[in-house]
RODO-2510 file (C-alpha; in nm, 4 decimals, decimal comma):
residues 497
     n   res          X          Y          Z
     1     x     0,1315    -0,9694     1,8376
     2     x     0,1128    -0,8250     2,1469
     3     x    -0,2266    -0,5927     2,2627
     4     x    -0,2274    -0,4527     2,5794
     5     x    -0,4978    -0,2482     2,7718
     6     x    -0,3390     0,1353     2,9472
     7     x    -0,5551     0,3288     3,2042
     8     x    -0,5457     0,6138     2,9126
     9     x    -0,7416     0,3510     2,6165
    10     x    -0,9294     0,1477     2,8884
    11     x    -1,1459     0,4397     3,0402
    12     x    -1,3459     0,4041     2,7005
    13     x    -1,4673     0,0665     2,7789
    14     x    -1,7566     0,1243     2,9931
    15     x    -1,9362     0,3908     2,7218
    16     x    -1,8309     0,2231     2,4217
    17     x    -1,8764    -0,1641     2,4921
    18     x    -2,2585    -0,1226     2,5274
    19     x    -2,2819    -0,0798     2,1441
    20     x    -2,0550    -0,3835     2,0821
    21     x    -2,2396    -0,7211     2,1770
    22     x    -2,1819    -1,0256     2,0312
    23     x    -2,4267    -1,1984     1,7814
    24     x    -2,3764    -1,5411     1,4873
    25     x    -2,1240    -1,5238     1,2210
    26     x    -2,2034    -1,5381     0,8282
    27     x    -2,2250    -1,7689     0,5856
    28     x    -1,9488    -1,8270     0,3057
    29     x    -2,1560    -1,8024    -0,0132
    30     x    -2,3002    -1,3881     0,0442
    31     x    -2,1136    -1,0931    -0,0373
    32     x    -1,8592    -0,9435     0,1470
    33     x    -1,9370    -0,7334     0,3875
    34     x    -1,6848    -0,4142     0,4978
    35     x    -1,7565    -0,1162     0,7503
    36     x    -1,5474     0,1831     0,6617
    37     x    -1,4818     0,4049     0,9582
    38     x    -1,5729     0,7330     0,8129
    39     x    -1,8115     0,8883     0,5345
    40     x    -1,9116     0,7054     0,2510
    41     x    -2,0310     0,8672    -0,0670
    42     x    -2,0985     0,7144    -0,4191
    43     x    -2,0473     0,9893    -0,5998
    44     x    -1,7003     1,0297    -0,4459
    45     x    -1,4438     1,1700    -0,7343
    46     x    -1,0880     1,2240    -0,6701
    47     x    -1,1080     1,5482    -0,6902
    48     x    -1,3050     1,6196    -0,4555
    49     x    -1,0331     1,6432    -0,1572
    50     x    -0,8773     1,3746     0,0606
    51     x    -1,0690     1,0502     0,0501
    52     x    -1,2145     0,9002     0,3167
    53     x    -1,1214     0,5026     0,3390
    54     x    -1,5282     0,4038     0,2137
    55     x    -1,4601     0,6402    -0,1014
    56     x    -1,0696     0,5335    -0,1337
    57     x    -1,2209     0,1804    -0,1487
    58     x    -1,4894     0,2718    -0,3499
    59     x    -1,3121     0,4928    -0,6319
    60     x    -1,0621     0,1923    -0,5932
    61     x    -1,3457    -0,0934    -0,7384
    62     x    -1,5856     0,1405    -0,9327
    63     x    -1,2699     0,3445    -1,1205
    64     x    -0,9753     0,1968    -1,1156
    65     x    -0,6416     0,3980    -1,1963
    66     x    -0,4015     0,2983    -1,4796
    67     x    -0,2278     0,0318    -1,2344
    68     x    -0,3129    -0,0525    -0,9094
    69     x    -0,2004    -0,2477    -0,5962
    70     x    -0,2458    -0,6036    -0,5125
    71     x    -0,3473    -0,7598    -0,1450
    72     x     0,0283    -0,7628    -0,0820
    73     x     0,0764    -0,3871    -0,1697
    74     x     0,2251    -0,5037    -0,5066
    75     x     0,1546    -0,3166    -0,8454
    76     x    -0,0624    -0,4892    -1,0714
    77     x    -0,2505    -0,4131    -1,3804
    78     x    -0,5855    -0,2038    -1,3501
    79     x    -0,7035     0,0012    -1,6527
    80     x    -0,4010    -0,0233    -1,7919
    81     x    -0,3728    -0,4202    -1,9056
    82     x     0,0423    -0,3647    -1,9491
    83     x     0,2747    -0,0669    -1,9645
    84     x     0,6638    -0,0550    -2,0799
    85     x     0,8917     0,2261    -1,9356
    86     x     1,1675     0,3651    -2,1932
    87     x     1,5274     0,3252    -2,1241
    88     x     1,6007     0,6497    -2,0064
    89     x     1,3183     0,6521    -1,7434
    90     x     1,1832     0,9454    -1,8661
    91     x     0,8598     0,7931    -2,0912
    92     x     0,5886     0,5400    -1,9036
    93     x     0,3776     0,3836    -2,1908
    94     x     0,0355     0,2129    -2,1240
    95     x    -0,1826     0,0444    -2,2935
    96     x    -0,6006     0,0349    -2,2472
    97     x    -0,7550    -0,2468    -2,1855
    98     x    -1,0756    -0,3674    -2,3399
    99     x    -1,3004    -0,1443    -2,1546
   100     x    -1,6745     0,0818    -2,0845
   101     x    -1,7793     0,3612    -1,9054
   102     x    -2,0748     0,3194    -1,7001
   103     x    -2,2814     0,4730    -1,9865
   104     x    -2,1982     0,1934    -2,1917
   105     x    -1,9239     0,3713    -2,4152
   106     x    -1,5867     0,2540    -2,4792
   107     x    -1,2905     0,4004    -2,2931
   108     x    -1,1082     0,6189    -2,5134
   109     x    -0,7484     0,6640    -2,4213
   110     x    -0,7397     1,0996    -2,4747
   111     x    -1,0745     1,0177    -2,1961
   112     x    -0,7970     0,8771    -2,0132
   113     x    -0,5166     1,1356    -2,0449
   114     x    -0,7801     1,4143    -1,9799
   115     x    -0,8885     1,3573    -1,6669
   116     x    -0,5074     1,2969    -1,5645
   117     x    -0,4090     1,6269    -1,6777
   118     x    -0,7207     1,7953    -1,4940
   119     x    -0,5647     1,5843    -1,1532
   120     x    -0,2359     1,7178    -1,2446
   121     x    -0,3342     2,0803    -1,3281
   122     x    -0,1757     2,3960    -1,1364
   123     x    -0,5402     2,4967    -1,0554
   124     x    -0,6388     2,0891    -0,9472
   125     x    -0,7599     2,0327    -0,5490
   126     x    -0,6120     1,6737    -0,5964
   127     x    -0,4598     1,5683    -0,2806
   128     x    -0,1702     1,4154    -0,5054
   129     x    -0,1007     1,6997    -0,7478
   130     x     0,2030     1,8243    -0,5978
   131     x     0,3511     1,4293    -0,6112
   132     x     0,3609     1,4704    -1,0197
   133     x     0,6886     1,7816    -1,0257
   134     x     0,8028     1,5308    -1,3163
   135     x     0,5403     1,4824    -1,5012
   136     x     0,5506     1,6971    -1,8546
   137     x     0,2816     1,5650    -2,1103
   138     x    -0,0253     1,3628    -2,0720
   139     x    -0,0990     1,2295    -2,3787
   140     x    -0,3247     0,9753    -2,5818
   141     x    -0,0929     0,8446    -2,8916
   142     x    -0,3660     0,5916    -3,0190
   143     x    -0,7637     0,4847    -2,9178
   144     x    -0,5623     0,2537    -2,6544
   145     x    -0,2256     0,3958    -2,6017
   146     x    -0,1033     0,6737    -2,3481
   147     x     0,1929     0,8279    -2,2731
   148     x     0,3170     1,0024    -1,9593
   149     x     0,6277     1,1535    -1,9880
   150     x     0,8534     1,3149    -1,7682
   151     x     1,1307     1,5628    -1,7181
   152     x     1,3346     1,3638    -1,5444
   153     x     1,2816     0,9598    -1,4558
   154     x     1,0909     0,8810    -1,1652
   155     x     1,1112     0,4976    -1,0866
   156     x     0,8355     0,5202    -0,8137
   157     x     0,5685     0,6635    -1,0225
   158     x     0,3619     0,3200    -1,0568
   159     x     0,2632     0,3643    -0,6862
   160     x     0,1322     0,7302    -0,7033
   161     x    -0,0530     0,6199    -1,0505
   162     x    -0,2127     0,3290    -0,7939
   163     x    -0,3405     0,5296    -0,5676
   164     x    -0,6958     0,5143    -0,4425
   165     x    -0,7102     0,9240    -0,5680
   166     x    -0,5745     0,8714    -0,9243
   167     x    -0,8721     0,6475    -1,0003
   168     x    -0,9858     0,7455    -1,3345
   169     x    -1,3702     0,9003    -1,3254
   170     x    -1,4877     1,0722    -1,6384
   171     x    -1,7423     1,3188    -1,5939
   172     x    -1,8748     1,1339    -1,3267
   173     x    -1,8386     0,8161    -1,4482
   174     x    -1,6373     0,4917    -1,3805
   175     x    -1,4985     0,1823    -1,5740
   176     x    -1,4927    -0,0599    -1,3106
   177     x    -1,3634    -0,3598    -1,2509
   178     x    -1,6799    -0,3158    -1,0360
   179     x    -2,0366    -0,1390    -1,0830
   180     x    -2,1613     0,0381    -0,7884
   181     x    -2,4992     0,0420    -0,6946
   182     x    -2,6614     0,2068    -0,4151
   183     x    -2,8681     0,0196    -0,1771
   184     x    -2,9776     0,2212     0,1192
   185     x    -2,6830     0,2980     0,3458
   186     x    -2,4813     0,0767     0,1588
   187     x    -2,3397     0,0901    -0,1651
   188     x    -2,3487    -0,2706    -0,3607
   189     x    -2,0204    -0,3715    -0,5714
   190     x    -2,0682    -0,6645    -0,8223
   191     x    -1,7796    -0,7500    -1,0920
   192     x    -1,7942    -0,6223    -1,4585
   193     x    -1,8374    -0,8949    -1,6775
   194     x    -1,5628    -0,9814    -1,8972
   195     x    -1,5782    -0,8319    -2,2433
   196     x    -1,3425    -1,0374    -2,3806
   197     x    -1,4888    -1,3697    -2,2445
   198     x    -1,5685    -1,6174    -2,5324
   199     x    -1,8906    -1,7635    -2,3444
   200     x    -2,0659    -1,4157    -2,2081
   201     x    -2,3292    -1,6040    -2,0919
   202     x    -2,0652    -1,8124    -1,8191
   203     x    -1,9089    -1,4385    -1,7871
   204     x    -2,1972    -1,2654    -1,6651
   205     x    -2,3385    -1,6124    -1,4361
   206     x    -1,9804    -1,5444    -1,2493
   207     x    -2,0222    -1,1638    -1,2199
   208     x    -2,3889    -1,2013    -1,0678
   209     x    -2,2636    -1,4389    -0,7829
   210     x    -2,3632    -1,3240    -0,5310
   211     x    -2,0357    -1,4093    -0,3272
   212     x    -1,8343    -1,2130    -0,5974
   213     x    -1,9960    -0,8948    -0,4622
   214     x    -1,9154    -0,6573    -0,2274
   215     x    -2,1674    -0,4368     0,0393
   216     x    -1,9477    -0,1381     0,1284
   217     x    -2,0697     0,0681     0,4243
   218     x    -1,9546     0,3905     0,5880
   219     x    -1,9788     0,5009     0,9478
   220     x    -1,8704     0,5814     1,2680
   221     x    -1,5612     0,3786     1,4270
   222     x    -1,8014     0,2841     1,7071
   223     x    -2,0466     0,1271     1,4509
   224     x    -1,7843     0,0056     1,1944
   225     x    -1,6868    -0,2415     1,4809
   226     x    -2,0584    -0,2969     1,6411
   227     x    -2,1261    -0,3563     1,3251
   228     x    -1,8017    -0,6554     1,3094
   229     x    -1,8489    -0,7736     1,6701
   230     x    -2,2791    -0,8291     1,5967
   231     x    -2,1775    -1,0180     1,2203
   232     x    -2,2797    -0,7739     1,0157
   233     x    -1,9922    -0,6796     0,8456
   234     x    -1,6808    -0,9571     0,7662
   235     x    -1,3997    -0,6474     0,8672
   236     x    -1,3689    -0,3299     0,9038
   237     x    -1,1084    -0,0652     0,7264
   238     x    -1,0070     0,2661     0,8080
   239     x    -0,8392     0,2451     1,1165
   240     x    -0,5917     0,5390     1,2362
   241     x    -0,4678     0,5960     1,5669
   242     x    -0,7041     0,8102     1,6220
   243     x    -0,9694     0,5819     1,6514
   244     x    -0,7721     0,3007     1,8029
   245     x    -0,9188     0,3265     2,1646
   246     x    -1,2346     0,2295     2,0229
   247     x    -1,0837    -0,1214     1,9163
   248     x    -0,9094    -0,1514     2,2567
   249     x    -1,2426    -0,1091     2,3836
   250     x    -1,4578    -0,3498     2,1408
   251     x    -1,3060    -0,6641     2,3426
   252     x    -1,2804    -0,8003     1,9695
   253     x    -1,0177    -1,0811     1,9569
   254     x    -0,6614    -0,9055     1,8975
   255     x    -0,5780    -1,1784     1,6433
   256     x    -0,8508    -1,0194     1,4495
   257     x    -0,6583    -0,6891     1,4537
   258     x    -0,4526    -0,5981     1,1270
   259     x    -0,1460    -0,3341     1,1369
   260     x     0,0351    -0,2034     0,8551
   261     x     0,3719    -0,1080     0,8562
   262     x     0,3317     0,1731     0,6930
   263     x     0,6199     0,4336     0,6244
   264     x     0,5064     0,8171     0,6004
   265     x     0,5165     1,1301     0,8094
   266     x     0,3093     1,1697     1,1766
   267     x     0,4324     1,4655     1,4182
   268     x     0,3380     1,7744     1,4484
   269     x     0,3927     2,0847     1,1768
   270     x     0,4685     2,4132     1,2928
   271     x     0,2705     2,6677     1,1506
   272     x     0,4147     2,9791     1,1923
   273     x     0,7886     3,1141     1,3399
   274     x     0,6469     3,4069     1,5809
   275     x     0,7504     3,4536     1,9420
   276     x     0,9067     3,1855     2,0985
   277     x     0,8814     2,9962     1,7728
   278     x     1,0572     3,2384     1,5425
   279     x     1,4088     3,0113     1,6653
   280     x     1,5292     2,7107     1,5259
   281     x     1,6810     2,6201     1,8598
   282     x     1,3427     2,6714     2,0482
   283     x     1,1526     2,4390     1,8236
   284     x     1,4397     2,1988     1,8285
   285     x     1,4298     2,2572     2,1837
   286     x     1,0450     2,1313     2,1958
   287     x     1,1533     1,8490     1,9545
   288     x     1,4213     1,7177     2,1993
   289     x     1,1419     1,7290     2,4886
   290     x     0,8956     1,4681     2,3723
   291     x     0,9067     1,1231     2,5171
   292     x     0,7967     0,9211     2,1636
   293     x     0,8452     0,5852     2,3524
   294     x     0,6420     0,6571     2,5960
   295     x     0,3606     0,8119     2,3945
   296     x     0,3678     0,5289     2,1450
   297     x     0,3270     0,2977     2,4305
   298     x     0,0211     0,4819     2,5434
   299     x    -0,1781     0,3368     2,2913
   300     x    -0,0989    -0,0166     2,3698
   301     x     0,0223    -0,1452     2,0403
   302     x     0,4015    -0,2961     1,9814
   303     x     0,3327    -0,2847     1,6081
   304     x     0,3923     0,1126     1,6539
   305     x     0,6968     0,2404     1,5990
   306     x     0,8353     0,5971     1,7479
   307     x     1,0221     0,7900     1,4447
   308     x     1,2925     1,0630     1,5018
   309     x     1,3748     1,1320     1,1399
   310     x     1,2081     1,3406     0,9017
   311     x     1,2213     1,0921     0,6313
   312     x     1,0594     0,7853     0,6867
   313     x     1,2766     0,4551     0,7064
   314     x     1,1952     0,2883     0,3742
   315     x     1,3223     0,0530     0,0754
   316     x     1,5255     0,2810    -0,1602
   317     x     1,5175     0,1344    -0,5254
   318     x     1,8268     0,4065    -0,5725
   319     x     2,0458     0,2881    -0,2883
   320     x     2,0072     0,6431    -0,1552
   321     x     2,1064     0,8077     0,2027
   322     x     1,9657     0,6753     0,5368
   323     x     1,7063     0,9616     0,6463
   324     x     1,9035     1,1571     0,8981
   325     x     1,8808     1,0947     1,2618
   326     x     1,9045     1,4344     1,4659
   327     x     2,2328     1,4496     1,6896
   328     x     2,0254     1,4718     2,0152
   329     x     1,8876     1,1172     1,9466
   330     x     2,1426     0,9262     2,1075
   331     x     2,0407     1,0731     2,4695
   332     x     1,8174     0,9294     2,6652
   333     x     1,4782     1,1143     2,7060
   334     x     1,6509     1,2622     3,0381
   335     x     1,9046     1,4459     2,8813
   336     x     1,7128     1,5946     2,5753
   337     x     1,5095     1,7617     2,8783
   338     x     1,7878     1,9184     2,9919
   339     x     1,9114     2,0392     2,6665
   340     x     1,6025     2,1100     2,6195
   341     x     1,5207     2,3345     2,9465
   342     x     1,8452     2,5103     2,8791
   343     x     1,7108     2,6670     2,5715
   344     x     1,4104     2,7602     2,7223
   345     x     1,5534     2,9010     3,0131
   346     x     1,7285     3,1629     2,7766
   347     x     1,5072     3,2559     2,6050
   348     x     1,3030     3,3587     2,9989
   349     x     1,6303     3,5072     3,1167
   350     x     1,5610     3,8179     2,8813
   351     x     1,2517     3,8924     2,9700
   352     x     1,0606     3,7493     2,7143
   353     x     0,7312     3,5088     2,8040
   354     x     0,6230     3,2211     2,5598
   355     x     0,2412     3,1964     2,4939
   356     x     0,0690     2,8794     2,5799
   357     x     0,1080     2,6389     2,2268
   358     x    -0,2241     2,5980     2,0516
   359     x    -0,1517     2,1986     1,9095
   360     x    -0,4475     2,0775     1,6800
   361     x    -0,5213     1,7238     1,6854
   362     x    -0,8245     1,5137     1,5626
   363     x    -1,1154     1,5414     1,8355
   364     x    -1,1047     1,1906     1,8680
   365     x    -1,0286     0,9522     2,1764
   366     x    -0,7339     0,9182     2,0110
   367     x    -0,6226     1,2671     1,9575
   368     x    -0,6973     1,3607     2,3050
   369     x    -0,4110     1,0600     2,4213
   370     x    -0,1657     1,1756     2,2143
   371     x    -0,2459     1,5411     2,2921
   372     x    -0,2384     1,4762     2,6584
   373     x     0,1106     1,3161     2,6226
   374     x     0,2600     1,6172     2,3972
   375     x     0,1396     1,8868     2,6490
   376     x     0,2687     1,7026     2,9683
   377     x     0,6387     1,6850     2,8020
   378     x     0,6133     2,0675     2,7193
   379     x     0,4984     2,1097     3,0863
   380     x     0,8615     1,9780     3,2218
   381     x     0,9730     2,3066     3,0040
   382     x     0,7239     2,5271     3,1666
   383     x     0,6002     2,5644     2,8402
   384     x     0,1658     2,5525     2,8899
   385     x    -0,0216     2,3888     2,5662
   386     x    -0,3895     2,4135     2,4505
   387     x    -0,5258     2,1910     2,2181
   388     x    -0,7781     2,2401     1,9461
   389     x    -0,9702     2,1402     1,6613
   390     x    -0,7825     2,0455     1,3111
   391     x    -0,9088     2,2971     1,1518
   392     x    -0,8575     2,5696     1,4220
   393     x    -0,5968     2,8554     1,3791
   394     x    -0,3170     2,6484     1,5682
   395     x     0,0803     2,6910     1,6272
   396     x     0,1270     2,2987     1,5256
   397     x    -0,0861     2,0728     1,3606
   398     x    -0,1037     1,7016     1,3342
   399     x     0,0266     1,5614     1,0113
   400     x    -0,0635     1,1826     0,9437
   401     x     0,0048     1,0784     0,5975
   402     x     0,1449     0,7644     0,4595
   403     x     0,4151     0,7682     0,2073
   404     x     0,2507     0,7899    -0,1574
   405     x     0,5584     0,5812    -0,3191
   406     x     0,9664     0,4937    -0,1823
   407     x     1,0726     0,8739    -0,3272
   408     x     1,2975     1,0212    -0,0990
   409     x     1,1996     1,3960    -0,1662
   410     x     0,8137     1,2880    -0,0579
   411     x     0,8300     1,4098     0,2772
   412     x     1,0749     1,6883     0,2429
   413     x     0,8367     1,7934    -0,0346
   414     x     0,5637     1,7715     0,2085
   415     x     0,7484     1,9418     0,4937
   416     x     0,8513     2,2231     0,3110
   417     x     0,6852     2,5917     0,1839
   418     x     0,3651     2,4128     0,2018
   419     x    -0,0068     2,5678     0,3407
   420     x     0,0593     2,3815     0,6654
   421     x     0,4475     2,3798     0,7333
   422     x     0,7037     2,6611     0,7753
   423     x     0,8981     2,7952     0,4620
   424     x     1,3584     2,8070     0,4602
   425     x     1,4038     2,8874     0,1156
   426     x     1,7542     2,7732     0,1017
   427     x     1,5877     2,3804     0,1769
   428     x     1,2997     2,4654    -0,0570
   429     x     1,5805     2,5993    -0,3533
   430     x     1,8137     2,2315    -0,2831
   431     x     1,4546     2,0647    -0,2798
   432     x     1,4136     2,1942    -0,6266
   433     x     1,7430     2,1635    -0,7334
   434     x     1,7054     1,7746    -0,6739
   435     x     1,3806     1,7029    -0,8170
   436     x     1,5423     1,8853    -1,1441
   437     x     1,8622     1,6732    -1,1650
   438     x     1,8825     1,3627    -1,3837
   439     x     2,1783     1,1989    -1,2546
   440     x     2,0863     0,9836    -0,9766
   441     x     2,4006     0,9768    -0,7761
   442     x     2,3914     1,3460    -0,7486
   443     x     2,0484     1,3412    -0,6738
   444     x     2,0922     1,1371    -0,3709
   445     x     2,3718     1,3656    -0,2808
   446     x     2,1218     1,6429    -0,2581
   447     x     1,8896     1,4432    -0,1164
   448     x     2,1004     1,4328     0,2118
   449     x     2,2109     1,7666     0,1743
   450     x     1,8528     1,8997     0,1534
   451     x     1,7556     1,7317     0,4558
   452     x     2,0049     1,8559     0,6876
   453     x     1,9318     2,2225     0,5959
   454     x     1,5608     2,1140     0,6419
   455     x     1,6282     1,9604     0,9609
   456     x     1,8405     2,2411     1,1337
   457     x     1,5334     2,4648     1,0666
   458     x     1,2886     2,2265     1,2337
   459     x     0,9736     2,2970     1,0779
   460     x     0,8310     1,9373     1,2017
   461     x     0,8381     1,7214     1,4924
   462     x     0,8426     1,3853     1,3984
   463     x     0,6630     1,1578     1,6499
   464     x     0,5959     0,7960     1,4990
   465     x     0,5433     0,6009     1,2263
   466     x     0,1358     0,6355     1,0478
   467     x    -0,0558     0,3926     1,2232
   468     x    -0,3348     0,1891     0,9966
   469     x    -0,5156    -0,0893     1,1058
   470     x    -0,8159    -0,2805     1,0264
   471     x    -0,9888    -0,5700     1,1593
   472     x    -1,0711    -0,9131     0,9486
   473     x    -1,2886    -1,2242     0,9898
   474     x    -1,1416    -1,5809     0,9154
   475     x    -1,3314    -1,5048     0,5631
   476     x    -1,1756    -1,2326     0,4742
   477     x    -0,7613    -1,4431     0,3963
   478     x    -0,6531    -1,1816     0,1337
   479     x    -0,6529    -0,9388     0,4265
   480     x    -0,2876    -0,8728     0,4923
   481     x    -0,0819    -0,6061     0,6711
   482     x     0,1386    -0,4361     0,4094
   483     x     0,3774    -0,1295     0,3546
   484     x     0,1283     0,0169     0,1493
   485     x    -0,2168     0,0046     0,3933
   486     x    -0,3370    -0,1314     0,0904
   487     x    -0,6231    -0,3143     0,1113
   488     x    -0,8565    -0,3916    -0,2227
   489     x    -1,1853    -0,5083    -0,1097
   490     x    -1,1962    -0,7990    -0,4639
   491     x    -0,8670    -0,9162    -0,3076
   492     x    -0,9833    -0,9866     0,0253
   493     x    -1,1275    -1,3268     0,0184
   494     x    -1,0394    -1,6210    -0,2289
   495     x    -1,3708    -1,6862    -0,4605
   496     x    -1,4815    -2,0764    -0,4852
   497     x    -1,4219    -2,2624    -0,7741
***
């Protein structure tokens, strides 16, 4: 892996190196010790918006969903100790495991199904609600049996059920695997003992070691990494691009610097088709214009990958289409300016003036790079750009999401007739169309055919692939990059015998 140090990321040294001074390393035998860059609150519930990567972590441990991913990104059991999926695809079965709320009550499988239906309902602020189009009933069938059934199959839908946000909390309360205690700043993670141990005593002496535990804290990405460099934390999670300057500026040792190569949507959304906007060619035009190669380069790191397509790149289970690559991607950055300039150059040959762009972007080191990059490539147009904050009334906005599961409709889903993209209701009616059909050749048919009408509208520009990272100690071996940004805090260090 290959880290290098541009004049953009290295101007952040001087400030941010003071906080970052090197101090003694840990012992093997305490808990494990993780910074999350961001907010951190243990009484995080999943509906309670997008999850910052302390409360994803946290709702991960303290209320596991149904399923949930492994250290490799892989599904593995969680609530739900096995499941069986009927022939047709249309019925995923799961069974309870041996289980107690935090109250001490046993976890009742319609407990279960009700707090999924209140995730999934039309009314729900769950980041993942619109993911579920399939989903018909939620139902409990015995004490330990559910049954999710759809309209038509969905072979992805153990990733969205594993999911950080479809952890299962019960009016306020968790199941585990772990208990969370608060502890000052920190929250304090130890393992549920085993109900179905046959010596309890043995069960409960392995859940109190103290090396099976896990001190979770949330804070800035400054302190997430003082915290690292000075040893008091064994890695740090959370990492966007947004905050990668700060890492480039730690003078931590690259090797300890974790990527994922994570599949998803990051560009920028158009928000509204007024003005100079209200053309397809004049967004395309602004599409054609930015330099991805060059921007992705600004941040130093090879792992990142520019992205052209709507779709991301990733493994299709169906065999479906290749996401579509736009005609004008087989220029060189050169000639997309020209094209590009000659639709601009229309448009000011009748008269008509184009308002500077208000872009919003994260008020972060990062954000200001990649802003800085955007507005210099609409310069070359003429075109003027002002950026502001995320939640500002803006003419594009920043979208960085990973990919919940491999569905191909995810991101034109996400791109289309949502609160922050444009609306073509001939893509929005094939989007639908698709997502009702059962035959999976046809599908993928539709698929493609849904993305081309999405993509001559341009209602995104796709800049890269979602950049994740997070930084590990030599204790922490189950930390591993992985398509999923994944990252379990009980799976990232090997317990002794």
């Amino acid at each position: 892996m290959r880290f290098v140090r541009p004049a953009a990321i290295a101007i952040l040294a001087a400030s941010t190196s003071l906080l970052l001074t090197s101090c003694g390393l840990f012992g093997v035998r305490g808990p494990v010790r993780v910074a999350a860059i961001g907010p951190l609150n243990a009484g995080a519930t999943p509906l309670g918006g997008e999850l910052s990567a302390g409360n994803a972590a946290l709702l991960d441990l303290a209320a596991q969903g149904l399923v949930s991913f492994d250290g490799e990104g892989q599904i593995e059991t969680g609530l739900a100790e096995r499941w069986t999926v009927t022939a047709d695809g249309r019925s995923y079965i799961f069974r309870i495991r041996e289980a107690k709320w935090t109250n001490g009550r046993k976890v009742m499988a319609e407990e279960v199904a009700a707090t999924l239906r209140s995730y999934l309902a039309r009314s729900s602020p769950h980041v993942l609600r619109d993911d579920f189009p399939e989903v018909d009933t939620i139902k409990a069938m015995t004490d330990t049996v559910i049954e999710i059934r759809l309209t038509v199959p969905q072979p992805n839908m153990l990733e969205l059920l594993a999911q950080p946000s479809m952890a299962i909390v019960y009016k306020g309360m968790g199941w585990g695997p772990m208990r969370a205690k608060k502890i000052g700043r920190a929250v304090l993670l130890s393992p549920v003992p085993d109900p179905l141990a046959e010596d309890q005593e043995a069960a409960e002496a392995a859940a109190a070691d103290p090396a099976a535990s896990i001190e979770l804290v949330g804070t800035t990405p400054q302190g997430a990494l003082a915290r690292f460099k000075n040893g008091y934390a064994d890695g740090v999670i959370g990492g966007r691009f947004s905050t990668l300057p700060y890492f480039a500026a730690s003078n931590i040792g690259r090797s300890r610097l974790i990527v994922d190569p994570a599949p998803g949507l990051f560009g920028l959304s158009f928000l509204n088709a007024e003005g100079f906007l209200a053309t397809d060619a004049n967004r395309d035009a602004l599409a054609r214009a930015i330099r991805r190669q060059r921007l992705v380069d600004a941040f130093g790191l090879t792992e990142w990958q520019q992205q052209v397509t709507l779709r991301p790149s990733v493994y299709r289970r169906d065999g479906g289409a290749e996401p579509l690559i736009p005609a004008w991607a087989e220029y060189d950055d050169d000639s997309r300016l020209v094209q590009a300039k000659r639709v601009v150059d229309a448009w000011r040959a009748t008269g008509r003036e184009i308002e500077p762009l208000r872009i919003a972007v994260p008020s972060t080191p990062g954000g200001r790079i990649l802003f800085a990059y955007v507005a210099a490539d609409f310069a070359r147009l003429g075109i003027e750009s002002r950026r502001v904050n995320m939640a500002s009334d803006a003419d594009l906005r920043l979208i960085d999401e990973v990919a919940p599961n491999d569905d191909a409709l995810w991101a034109l889903r996400r791109l289309s007739c949502q609160r922050d993209t444009l609306c073509n209701r001939d893509a929005q009616d094939l989007i639908e169309a698709t997502m009702n059909n059962i035959d999976a050749g046809q599908r993928s048919q539709q698929v493609s055919e849904a993305e081309a009408v999405l993509a001559r509208y341009t209602p995104f520009i796709p800049l890269a692939s979602p950049l994740r990272w997070s930084v590990a100690s030599q204790r922490l071996t189950g930390l591993r990059a992985n398509a999923r940004a994944a990252h379990p805090l009980n799976r990232l260090i090997a317990l002794p015998n």
